[in-house]
N, C-alpha and C positions, 0 to 999 in steps of 0.2 A: 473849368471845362477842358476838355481835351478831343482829340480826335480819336474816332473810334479805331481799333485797333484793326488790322484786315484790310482797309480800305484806302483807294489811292487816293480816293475822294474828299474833300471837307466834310463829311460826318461827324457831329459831335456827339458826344455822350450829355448827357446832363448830370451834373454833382446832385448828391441829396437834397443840398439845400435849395438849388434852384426848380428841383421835383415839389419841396415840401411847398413853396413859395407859388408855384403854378398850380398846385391843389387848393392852395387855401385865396386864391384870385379865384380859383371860380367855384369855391364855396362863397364867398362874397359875392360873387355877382350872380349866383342862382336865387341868395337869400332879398339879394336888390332888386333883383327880376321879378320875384312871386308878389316881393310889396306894393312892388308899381305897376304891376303886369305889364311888365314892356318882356316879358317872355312867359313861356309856362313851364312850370314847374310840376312834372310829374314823380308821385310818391309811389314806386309796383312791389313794397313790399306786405307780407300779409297783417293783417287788420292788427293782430297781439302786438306785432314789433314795432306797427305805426302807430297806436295808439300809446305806449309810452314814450314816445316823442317825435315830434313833426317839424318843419319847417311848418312857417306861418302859414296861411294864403295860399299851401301847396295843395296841388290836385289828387288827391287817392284814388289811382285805377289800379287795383294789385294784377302780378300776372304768377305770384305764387298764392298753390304748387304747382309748377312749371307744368306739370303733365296732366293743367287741367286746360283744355283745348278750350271750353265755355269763355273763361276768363280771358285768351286770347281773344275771341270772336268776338267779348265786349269792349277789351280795349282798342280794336280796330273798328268797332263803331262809333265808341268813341269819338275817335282820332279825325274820322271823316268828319264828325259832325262839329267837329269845336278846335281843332289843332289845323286846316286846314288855310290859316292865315299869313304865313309866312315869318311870323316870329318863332326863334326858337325854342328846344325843346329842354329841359334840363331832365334826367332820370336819376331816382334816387331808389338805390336797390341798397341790397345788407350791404354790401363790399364791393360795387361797384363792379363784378363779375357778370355771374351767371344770370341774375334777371335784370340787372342793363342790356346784356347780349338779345336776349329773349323779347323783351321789350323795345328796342332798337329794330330786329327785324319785322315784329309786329305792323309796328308805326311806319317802316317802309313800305311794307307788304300794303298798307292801307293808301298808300299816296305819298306820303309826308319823304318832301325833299333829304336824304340821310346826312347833307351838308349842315341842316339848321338841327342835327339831335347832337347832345352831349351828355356824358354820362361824368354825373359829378365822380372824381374820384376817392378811395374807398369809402365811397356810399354814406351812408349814416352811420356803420362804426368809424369814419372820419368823422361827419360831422360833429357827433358826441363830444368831444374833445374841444371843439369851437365856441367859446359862449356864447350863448343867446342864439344860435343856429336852430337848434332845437328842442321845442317848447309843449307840455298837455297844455295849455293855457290857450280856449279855444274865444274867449269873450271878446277880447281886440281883432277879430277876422275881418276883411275887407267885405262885409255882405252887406245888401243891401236890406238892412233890417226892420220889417213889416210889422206895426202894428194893428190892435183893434181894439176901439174903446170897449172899457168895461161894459156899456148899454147893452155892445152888438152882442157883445160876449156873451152874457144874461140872458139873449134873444136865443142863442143857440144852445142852449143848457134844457137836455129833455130831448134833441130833435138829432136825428138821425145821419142828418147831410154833414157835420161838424165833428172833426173828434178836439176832446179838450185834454192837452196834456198836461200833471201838477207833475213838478219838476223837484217839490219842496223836499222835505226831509220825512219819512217814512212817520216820527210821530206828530209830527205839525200836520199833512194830511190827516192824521188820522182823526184829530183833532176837531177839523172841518174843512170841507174840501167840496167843490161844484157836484152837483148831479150827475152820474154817469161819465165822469172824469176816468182817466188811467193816470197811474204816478209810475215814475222812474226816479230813484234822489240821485239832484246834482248839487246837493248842498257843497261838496268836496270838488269844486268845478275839476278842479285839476287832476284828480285822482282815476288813472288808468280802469280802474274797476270798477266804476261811476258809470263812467263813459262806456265801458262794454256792456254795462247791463243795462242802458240804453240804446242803444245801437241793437242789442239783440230784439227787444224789446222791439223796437221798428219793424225791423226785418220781419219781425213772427207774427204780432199782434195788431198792427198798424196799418191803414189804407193809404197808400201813398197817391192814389188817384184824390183823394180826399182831402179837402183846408184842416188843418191844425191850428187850434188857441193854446198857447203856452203858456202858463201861468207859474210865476215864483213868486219869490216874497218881496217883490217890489220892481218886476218887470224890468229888468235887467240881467246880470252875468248869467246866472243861474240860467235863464230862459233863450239865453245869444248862445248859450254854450250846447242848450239842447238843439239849438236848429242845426247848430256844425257839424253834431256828430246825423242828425236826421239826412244831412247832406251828404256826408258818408255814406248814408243805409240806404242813396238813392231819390228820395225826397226832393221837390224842386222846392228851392228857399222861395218861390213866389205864392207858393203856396203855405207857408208857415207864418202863423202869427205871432206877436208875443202881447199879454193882454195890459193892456196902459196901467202902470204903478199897482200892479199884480195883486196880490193879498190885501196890500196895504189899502188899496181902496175899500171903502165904509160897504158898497152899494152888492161889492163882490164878497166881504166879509159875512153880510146880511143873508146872504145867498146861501151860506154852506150848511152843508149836513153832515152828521157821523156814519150815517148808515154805509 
């Protein structure tokens, strides 16, 4: 290091290296943060660029395209409702520019101390370059993961109050699948295009005031992976089920139809 040039003052510059070395300390301790939640980790970029790769455990409130005012309005409701505890804030935009800035002021505008926000720097095209920083791998998420025996599940098949999601593979449903179900394949848990055509799926088709039973082929990744991205689309995980050892159960097997 040295002293910056101009100044009569102790001013230092920073070398690259010590630049490179303070980005990647608090890329580690954002990716530390989202896992223990001793901070939050906000993601505000839009759904395509987050959806092929996230931090783990991190929060998606997008605020592109910037000049859409709704998306601000939500992330400042947000911000009250769940940011308002004095642990800090991590943001993670394309490049750590323009919608860290946008999303910074937001979250002030909303309350939130501007001392506890930090904006990872450059964004997710730094993280990319990180291993394991950023993952589609949605089945290891820190959620509190809800099930429902196959019986209940059976009880709600035909009735109106319940929607049942098959998560399975387009021709295994097809094959046989619950009464009055909807399918989305997440056979490809990790697969960006999976994931968007579920997410859309939500958003368009899906009551989110409503319990959801998730069903795959053995009530696990497949079924953890749909409630993440439902979480995404809005959906509160206390409302999502996934139904005990999915298919594989004889009594859910017995149950299904082609029609």
């Amino acid at each position: 290091m040295h002293k910056a040039a101009g100044h009569g003052y102790g001013v230092l510059t920073k070398t690259p290296e010590l630049v490179r070395e303070e980005i990647e300390g608090m890329m580690a301790e954002a990716v530390a943060a989202a896992k223990d939640k001793s901070a939050h980790v906000l993601d505000v970029r839009e759904w395509d660029n987050y959806v092929k790769g996230r931090m783990a455990d991190s929060m998606w409130c997008p605020i592109f395209p910037l000049e859409d005012d709704s998306l601000a309005e939500a992330m400042g409701t947000y911000a009250k409702e769940n940011l308002s505890d004095g642990q800090k804030i991590y943001i993670i935009c394309n490049s750590g520019k323009r919608g860290a800035e946008k999303a910074t002021g937001v979250l002030k505008e909303a309350g939130i101390d501007g001392s506890l926000i930090y904006t990872v720097e450059g964004g997710a095209k730094a993280l990319e370059s990180e291993k394991g920083a950023l993952t589609t791998n949605r089945a290891d998420e820190d959620i509190d993961w809800k099930t429902v025996t196959a019986a209940d599940a059976l009880k709600a098949v035909g009735g109106s109050d319940i929607q049942i999601l098959d998560v399975r593979d387009n021709d295994t449903y097809a094959k046989g699948h619950l009464k009055g179900s909807i399918q989305s394949s997440l056979k490809e848990i990790e697969d960006p295009a999976a994931q968007t055509a579920m997410y859309k799926m939500a958003k368009e088709e899906m009551d989110p005031s409503k319990p959801v039973y998730l069903l795959c082929y053995s009530g696990n990744k497949c079924a953890k992976t749909g409630i993440s991205v439902m979480k995404d689309a809005g959906f509160d995980v206390d409302n999502l089920f996934i139904i005990e050892n999915g298919a594989k159960d004889k009594d859910i097997q017995a149950a299904f139809v082609t029609e």
